[in-house]
C-alpha positions in Angstrom: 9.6 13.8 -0.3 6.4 14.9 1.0 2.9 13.2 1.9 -0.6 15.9 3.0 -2.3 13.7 5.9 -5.8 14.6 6.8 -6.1 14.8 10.8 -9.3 14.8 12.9 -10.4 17.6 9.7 -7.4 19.6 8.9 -5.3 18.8 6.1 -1.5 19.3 6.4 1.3 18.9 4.2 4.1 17.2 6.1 8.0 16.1 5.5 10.4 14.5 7.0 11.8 16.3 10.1 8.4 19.0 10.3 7.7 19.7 13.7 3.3 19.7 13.9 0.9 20.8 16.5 -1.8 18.6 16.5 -4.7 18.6 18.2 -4.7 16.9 22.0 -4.8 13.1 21.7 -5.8 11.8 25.7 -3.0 9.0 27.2 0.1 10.3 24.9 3.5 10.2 26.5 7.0 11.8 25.1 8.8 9.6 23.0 5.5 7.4 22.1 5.4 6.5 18.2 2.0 8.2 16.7 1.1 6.9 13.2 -1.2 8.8 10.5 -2.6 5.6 7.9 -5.0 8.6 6.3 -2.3 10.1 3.8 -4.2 11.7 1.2 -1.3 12.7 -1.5 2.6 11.2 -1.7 5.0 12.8 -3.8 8.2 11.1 -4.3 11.5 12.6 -6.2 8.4 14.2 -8.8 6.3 11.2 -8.4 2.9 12.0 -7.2 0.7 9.6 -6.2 -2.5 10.8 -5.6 -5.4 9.0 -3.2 -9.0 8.2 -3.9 -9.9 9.4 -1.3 -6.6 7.7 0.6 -3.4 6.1 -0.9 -3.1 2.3 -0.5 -0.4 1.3 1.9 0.9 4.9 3.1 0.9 6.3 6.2 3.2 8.8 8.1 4.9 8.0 11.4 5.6 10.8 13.7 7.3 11.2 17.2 5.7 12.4 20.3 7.7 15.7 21.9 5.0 16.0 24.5 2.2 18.5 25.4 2.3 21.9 24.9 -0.5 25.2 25.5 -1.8 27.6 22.4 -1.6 31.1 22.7 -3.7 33.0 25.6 -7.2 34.2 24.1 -9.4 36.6 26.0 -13.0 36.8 24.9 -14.9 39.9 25.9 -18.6 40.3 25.6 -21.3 43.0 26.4 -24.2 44.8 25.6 -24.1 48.7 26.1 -26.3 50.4 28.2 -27.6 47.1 30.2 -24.0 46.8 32.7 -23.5 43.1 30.8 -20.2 42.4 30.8 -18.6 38.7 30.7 -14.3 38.4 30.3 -14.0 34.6 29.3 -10.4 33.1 28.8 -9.2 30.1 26.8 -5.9 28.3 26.1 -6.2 25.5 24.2 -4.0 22.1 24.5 -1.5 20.9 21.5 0.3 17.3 20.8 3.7 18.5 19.8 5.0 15.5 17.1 7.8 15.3 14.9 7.5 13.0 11.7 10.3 10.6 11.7 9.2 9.3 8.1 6.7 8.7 5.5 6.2 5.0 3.7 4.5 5.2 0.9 
């Protein structure tokens, strides 16, 4: 069984037991409940139910593991010949969730 929920823009395609980075949500703690109600396809033992836009009734539920950092990116700009140089870093915040199960 598998559901594709549609999160702040990004589609994913999720199952039971996936382990998801999602993006930060403010005022989450570690073992909170988190709930996706936009679940855009369900497929069940070869029965697909597909939304228009949403399926009626489904949503995802999903575990909170707690925060976690993306990888270390290092943006360099410059212009040659004029001594501009700017080194800009960025790490960008995850919710780490597990999804306990999908009601369809």
């Amino acid at each position: 069984m598998y559901a594709i929920i549609s999160d702040r823009g990004q589609q994913r395609t999720v199952r039971e037991g996936d382990v998801l980075l999602c993006d930060w949500k403010e005022g989450r703690e570690a073992g909170e409940a988190l709930t996706f109600d936009k679940v855009l396809l369900v497929s069940n033992e070869g029965q697909v139910t597909v939304g228009t836009p949403l399926v009626d009734g489904a949503s995802v539920t999903a575990e909170v593991l707690g925060p976690v950092k993306g990888p270390k990116l290092v943006v360099f700009r410059f212009k040659r010949r004029k001594n501009v140089r700017v080194k800009k870093g960025h790490r960008q915040k995850y919710l780490q969730v597990r999804v306990t199960g999908i009601n369809a």
